[in-house]
N, C-alpha and C positions, 0 to 999 in steps of 0.2 A: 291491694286487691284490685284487680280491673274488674270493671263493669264495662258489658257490653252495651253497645247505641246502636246496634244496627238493628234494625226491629225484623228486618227481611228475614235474618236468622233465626230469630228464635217464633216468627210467626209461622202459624201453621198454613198448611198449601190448600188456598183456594180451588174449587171446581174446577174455574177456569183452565187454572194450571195444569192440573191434573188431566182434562181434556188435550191440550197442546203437548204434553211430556207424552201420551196414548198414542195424537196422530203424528207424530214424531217419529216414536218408533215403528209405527206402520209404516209411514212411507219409508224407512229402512229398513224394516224387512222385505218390503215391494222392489227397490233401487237393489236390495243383495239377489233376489231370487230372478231378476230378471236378468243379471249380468252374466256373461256367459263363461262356461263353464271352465274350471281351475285347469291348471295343467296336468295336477290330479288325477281331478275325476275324470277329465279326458284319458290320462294314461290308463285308469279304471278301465272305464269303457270298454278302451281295443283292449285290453285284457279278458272281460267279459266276452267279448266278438271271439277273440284269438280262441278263448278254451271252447266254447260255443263248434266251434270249428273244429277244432282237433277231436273233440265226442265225435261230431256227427262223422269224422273219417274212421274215428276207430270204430263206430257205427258199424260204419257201411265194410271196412275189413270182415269183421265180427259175421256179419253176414253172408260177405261172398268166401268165407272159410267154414260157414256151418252147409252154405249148398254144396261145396266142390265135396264135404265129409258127405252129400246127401244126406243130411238130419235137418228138421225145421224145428223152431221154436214157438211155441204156440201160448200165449198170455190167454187169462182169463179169472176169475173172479169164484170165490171159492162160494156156493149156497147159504151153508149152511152159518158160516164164521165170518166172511165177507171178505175175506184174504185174499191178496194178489197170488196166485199161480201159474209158473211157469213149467212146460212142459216141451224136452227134448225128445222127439218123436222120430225114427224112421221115416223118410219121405217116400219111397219106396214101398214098404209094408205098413206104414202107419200105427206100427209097434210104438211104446211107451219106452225109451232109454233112460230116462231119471227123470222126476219130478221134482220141484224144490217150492214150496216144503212139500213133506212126504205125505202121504194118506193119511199115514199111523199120527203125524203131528198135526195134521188136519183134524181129525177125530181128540185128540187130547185135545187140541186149544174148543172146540166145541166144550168138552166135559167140563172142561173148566169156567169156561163163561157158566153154563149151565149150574153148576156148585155155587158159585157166585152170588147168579141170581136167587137161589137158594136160601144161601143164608140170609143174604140182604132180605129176603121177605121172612128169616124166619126171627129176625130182630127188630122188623118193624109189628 
């Protein structure tokens, strides 16, 4: 049967210790965060930048093919339900060509928040 002598081992870890092992690891977490960036997350990056790019050009197609059709697109914010609405409109006559969502699914999604709140108040 061996017996251990090394007392370091089986003694518990002083404060001190415990402080030094804390600023230890901060200053490596400090020494990683401050080195600069992997080959990575650099290749990340221009990836980010690259698609960043290619939206903003099919953006901008998107939009010089809805003026050359003369249709505008028009964003806005529904009252009642708080819903993004998009609205393809005649530029010319200012006629309504499709809306997405629709009227009718504007009013459902209302009736339904409404039922909702309904019942939630009729179970409290």
């Amino acid at each position: 049967m061996d017996i251990i002598t090394n007392k370091s081992a089986i003694a518990p870890q002083t404060s001190s210790q415990n402080i030094r092992r804390s600023e230890a690891a901060s200053a490596e977490r400090v020494e990683r965060d401050n080195k600069p960036p992997t080959v990575q997350q650099a290749q990340a990056q221009e990836s980010i930048e690259h698609d960043k790019d290619t939206l903003e050009e099919a953006v901008a197609g998107m939009q010089e093919a809805t003026q050359a059709m003369r249709r505008d697109l028009n964003f806005s914010i529904d009252d009642s339900t708080g819903r993004m609405v998009v609205k393809v409109t005649d530029s010319s006559s200012g006629e309504v060509i499709r809306q997405m969502p629709s009227e009718e699914a504007l009013r459902l999604a209302e009736s339904l928040d409404e039922m909702r709140s309904l019942l939630f108040e009729a179970q409290a």
